[in-house]
C-alpha positions in Angstrom: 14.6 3.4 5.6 12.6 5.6 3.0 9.3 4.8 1.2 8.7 6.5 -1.6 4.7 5.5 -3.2 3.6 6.1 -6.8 1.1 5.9 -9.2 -2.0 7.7 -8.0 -3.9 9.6 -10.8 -6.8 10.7 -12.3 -9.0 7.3 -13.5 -12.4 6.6 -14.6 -15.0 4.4 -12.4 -14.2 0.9 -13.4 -10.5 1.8 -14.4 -7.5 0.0 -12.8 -4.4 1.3 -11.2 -1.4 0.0 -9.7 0.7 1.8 -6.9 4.1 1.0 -6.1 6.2 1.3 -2.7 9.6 1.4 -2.9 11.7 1.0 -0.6 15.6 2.2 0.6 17.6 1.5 3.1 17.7 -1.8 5.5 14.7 -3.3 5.2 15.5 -6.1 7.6 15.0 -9.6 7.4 11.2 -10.0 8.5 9.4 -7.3 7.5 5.5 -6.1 6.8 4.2 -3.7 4.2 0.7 -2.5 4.2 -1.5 -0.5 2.2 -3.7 2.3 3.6 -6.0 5.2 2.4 -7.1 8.5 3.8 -9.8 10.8 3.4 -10.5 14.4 4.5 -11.8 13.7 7.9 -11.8 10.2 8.2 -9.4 7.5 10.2 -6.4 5.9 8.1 -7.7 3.0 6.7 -5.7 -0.5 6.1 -6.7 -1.9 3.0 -3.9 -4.7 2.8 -0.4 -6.0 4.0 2.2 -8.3 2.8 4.9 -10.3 4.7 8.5 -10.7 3.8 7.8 -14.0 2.5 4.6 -12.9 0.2 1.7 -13.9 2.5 -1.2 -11.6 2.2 -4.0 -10.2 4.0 -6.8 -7.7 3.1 -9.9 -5.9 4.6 -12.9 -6.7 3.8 -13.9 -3.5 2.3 -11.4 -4.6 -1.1 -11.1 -8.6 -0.9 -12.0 -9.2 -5.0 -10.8 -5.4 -5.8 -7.8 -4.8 -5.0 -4.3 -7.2 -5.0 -1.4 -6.5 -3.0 2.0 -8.3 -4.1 5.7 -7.6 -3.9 9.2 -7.8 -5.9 11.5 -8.5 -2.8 15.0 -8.1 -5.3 13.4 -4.4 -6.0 12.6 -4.0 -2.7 9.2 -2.8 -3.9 5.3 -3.3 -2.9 2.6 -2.9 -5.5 -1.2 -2.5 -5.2 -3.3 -3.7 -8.5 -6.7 -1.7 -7.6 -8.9 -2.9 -10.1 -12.8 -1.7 -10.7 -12.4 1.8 -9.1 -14.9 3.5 -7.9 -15.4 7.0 -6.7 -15.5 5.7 -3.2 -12.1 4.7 -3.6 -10.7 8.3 -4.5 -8.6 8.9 -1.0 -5.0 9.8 -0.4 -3.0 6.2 -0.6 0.2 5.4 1.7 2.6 2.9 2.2 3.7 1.6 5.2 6.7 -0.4 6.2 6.8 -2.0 9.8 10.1 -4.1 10.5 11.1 -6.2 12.9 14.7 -6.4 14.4 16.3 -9.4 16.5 13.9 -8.6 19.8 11.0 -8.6 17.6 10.2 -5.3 18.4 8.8 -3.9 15.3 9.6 0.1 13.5 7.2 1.8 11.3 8.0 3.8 8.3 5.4 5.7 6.3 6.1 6.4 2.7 4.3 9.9 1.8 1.0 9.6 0.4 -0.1 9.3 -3.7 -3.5 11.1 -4.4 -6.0 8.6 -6.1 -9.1 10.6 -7.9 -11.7 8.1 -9.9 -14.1 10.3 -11.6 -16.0 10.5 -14.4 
């Protein structure tokens, strides 16, 4: 399985971006996809996952901010971020964990997409 994320860039505070995650490969038939960011000396943060069937969940930190939702016939994971803020700027990755018939579960990271919001 490969993960391939998009869409980071350069955006003004209060700008909106979307990032995609796309996926390759056997993606299983239960699956989970989150969303998490990285700065220079900080932890990998989760902002958001997804289920195979379209059931969400998101930190606190971007409840109201950010959207995570998913095309499963393009095998693809987006991420509306909406009302950046500089805070926000951070490396952005994907993640795919699935779960095979012992429910044991495999990660896959998608390389990162640089977000910068600045003015």
């Amino acid at each position: 399985v490969q993960l391939q994320a998009s869409g980071g860039g350069l955006v003004r505070p209060g700008e909106s971006l979307r990032l995609s995650c796309a996926a390759s490969g056997s993606t299983g038939s239960f699956n989970i996809v989150g969303w998490y960011r990285q700065t220079p000396g900080k932890q990998r943060e989760l902002l958001a996952t997804i289920t195979s069937s379209g059931s969400p969940n998101y930190a606190d930190s971007v409840k109201g901010q950010f959207t995570i939702s998913r095309d499963n016939a393009k095998n693809t994971v987006y991420l509306q971020m909406n009302s950046l803020k500089s805070e926000d700027t951070a490396v952005y990755y994907c993640n795919m964990e699935i779960f095979d018939s012992d429910n044991d579960g495999h990660d896959y990271w998608g390389q990162g997409t640089l977000v910068t919001v600045s003015s």
